[in-house]
C-alpha positions in Angstrom: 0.0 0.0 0.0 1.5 3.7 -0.9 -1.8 5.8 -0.9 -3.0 7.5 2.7 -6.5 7.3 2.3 -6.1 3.2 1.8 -3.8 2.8 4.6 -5.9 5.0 6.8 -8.7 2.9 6.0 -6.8 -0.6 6.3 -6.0 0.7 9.7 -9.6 1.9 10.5 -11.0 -1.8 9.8 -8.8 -3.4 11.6 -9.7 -1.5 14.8 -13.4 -2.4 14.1 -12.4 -6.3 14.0 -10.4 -6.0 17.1 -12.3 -3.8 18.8 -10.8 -0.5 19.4 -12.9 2.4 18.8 -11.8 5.0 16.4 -12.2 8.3 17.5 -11.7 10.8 15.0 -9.5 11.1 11.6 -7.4 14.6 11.0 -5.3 15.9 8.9 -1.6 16.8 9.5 1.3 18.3 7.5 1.1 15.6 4.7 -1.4 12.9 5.7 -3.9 11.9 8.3 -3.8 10.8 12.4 -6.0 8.5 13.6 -7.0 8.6 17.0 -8.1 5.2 19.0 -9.1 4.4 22.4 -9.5 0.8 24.2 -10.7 1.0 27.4 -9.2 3.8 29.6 -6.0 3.4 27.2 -5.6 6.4 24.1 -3.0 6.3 21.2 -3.0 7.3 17.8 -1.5 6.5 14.7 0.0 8.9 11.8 0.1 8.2 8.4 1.9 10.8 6.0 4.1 11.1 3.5 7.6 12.8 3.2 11.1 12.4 1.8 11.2 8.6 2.9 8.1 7.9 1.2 5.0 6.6 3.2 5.6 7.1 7.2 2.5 5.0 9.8 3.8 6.1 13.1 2.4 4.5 16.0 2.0 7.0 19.6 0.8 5.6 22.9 1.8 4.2 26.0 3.9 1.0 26.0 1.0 -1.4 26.6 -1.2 0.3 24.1 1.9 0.6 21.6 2.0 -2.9 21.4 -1.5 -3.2 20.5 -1.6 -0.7 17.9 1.9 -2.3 16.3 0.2 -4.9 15.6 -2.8 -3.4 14.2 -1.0 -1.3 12.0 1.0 -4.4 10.9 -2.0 -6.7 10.0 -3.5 -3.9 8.6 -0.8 -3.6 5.9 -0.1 -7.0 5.7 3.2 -7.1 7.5 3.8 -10.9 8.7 5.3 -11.3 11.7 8.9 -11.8 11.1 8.5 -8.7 8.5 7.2 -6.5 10.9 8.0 -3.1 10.9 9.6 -1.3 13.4 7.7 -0.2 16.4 8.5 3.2 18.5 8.7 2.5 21.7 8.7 5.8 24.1 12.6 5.3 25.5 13.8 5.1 21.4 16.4 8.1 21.0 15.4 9.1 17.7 12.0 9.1 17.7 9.7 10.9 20.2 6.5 9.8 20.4 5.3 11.2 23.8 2.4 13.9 22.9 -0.5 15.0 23.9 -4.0 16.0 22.5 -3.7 19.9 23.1 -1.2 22.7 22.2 1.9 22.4 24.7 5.0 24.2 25.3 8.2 22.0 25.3 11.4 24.4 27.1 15.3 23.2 27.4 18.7 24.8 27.8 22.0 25.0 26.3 25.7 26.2 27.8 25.4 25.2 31.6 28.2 22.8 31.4 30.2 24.8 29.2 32.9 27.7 30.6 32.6 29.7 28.2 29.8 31.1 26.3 25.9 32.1 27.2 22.9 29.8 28.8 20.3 29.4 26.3 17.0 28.6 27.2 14.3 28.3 24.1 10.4 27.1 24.6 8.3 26.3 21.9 4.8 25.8 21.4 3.0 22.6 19.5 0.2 21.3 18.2 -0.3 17.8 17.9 -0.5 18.5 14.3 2.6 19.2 14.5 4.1 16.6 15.3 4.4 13.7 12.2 6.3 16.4 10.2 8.6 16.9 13.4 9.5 13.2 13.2 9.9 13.8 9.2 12.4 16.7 10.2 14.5 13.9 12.4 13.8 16.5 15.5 15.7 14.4 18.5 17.3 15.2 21.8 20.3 17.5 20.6 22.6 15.6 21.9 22.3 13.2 19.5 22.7 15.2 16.5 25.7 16.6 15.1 26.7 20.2 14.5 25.4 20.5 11.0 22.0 18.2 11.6 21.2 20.7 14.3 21.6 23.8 12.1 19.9 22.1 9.7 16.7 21.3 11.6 17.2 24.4 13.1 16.4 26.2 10.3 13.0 23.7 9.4 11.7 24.6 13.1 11.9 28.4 12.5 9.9 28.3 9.3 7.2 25.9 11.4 7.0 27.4 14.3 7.7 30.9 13.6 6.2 33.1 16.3 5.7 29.8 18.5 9.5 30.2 19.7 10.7 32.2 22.1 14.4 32.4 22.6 16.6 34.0 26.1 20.2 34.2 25.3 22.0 35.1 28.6 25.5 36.5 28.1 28.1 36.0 30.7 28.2 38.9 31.5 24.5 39.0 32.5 24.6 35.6 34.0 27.7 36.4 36.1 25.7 39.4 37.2 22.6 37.2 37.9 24.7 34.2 39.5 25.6 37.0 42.1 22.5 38.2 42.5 20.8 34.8 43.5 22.9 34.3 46.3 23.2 31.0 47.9 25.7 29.8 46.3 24.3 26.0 45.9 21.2 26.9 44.7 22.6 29.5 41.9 22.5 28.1 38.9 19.1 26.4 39.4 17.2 29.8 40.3 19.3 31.2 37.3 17.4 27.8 35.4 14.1 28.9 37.5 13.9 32.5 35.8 15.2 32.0 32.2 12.0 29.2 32.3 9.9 31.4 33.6 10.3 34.1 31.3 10.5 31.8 28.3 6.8 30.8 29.5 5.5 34.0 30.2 6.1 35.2 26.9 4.9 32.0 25.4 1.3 32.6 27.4 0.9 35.7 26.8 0.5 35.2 23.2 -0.7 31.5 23.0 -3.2 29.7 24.7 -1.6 26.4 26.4 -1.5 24.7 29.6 1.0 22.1 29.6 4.9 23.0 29.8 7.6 20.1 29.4 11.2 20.3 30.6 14.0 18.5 32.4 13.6 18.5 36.3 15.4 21.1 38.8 14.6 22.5 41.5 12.6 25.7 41.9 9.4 24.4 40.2 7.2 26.5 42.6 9.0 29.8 41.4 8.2 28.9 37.9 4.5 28.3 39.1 4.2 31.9 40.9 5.3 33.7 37.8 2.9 31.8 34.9 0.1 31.2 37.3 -1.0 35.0 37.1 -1.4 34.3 33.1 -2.6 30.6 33.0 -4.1 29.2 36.2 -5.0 26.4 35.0 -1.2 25.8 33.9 0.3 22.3 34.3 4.1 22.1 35.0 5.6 19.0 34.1 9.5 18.3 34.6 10.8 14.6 34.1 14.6 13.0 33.8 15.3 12.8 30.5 12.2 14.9 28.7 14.1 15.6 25.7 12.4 11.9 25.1 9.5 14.2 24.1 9.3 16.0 20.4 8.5 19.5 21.5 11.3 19.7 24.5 13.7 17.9 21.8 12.7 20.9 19.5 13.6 23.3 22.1 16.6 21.7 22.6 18.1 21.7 18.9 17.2 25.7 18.7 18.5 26.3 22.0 22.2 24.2 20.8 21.7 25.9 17.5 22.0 29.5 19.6 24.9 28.7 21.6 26.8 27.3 18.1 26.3 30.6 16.4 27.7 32.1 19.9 30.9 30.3 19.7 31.0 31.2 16.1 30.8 34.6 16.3 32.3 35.7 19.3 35.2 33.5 18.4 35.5 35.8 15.1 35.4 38.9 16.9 38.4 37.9 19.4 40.1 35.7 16.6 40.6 33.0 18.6 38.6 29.3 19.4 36.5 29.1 22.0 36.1 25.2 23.2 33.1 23.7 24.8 33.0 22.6 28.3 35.4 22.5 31.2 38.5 20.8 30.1 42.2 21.2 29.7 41.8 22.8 26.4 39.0 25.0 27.7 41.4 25.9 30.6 44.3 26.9 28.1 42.0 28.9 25.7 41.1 30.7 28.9 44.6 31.5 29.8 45.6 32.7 26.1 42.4 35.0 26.6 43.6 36.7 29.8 46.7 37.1 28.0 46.0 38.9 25.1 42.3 40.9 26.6 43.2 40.8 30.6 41.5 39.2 33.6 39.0 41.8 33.4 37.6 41.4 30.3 36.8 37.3 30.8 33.3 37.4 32.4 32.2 38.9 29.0 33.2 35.1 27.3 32.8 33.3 30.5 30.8 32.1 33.4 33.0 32.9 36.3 31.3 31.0 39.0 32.9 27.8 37.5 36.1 26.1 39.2 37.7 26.5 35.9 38.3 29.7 36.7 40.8 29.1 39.5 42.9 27.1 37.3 42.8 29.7 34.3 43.8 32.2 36.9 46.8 30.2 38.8 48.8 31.6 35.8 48.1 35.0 36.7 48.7 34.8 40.5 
């Protein structure tokens, strides 16, 4: 089979023989999703077409996954040593965890790294959205190289458009702000705690949503004081590992795609390589710094809370 409509409706009869209900057929970007329920258990199933031809992408809960895999494959008349490849929730490179309303998926770049800003992006999506986000190979970012990420990159801005919002904090801004938060173990996570915050704010203020996705840290009831005032009825939901979901992952590759141009530009204006991280060759690129700009001028490329700094400075002392 290569046509939607009679794939969407090998699918649909085989639900009626095994008894899951069919709750509604939609469009999405370049074919149909078919949403089913058995018992208290929903899932759905997308059927479109891009560059690798005809896509049927099963979504739902393991249990419930299983179920409609093997739909899908009878439906199509896969036998079962042929059968195609499921996709599970814990698979890397696809993301099927999604839910039936608009939501806002929100991650960060540069912690870890020495030099350079923290990035935080949210975006907003529809479950529309979302079979053309697999088609665009949108994974956790740290699976993806350098030129991938620009590449997809560039797809989710002409998507999502105005459903992006971006915070670029400089070093120079986040030294000021690492200062200003005080305790010094709790820092960076109230740092976290407000470039969230404000991501979402913006995000509600223009689009009506109620479920936010991101990694977990601390300071969850901060974020909740500050979008509560907008969206009351807003639901908060920070997990290990959320890049596992498609719009988080999306906020993730635009938030790595920020911090590359970073390195690439502010590396041009000083003329000199800036390495990720906090190694040996991040310590040395430090020291070469001082020595041609001066102590001083380092919290405008770096974040001088890190321990880093002590070893870029022993040169100095």
């Amino acid at each position: 089979m290569s046509d939607i409509k009679e794939v969407v409706s090998a699918i649909r009869e085989q639900c009626i023989k095994d008894g899951v209900e069919v709750v509604e057929v939609r469009d999405i970007a370049y074919g149909n999703q078919i949403k089913l329920r058995f018992g208290g258990q929903a899932g759905q199933i997308n059927v479109y077409t891009g560059k690798k031809g005809l896509s049927v992408i099963v979504q739902a809960k393991e249990d419930f996954s299983q179920q409609l895999n093997s739909i899908r494959d009878r439906a199509l008349g896969i036998s079962a040593d042929k059968q195609m490849t499921s996709q599970p929730t814990n698979e890397p490179n696809r993301l099927p965890e999604v839910f039936d309303e608009p939501w806002i998926g929100i991650d960060e770049s540069g912690k870890g790294d020495f030099f350079g800003p923290l990035v935080c992006v949210g975006v907003v999506v529809n479950p529309k959205d979302v079979a053309l986000l697999q088609e665009l190979g949108v994974a956790d970012s740290k699976t993806l190289s350098e030129t991938k990420i620009r590449s997809i990159a560039q797809d989710l801005r002409i998507l999502l458009k105005d459903r992006i919002k971006q915070l670029v904090i400089k070093p120079n801004t986040y030294n000021e702000l690492y200062a200003k938060f005080g305790d010094e173990s709790k820092n960076l996570n109230s740092i976290l705690a407000w470039a969230h915050s404000a991501v979402l704010k913006d995000l509600l203020q223009h689009h009506d949503v109620k479920i936010s996705v991101s990694d977990k840290f601390a300071n969850e009831k901060y974020i909740l004081e500050r979008t509560h005032s907008i969206q009351k009825d807003f639901r908060l939901i920070q997990e290990t590992k959320a890049e596992r979901n498609i719009a988080v992952a999306a906020a993730s590759i635009l938030a790595r795609s920020a911090l590359d141009k970073w390195f690439i530009e502010v590396g041009q204006r000083y003329n000199m390589s800036f390495p990720k991280g906090a190694s040996q060759h991040v310590i040395q690129a430090g020291r070469d710094f001082v020595d041609k700009f001066g102590f001083d001028k380092l919290g405008e490329v770096a974040k001088l809370h890190f321990k880093t700094l002590e070893a870029v400075r022993g040169t100095d002392l």
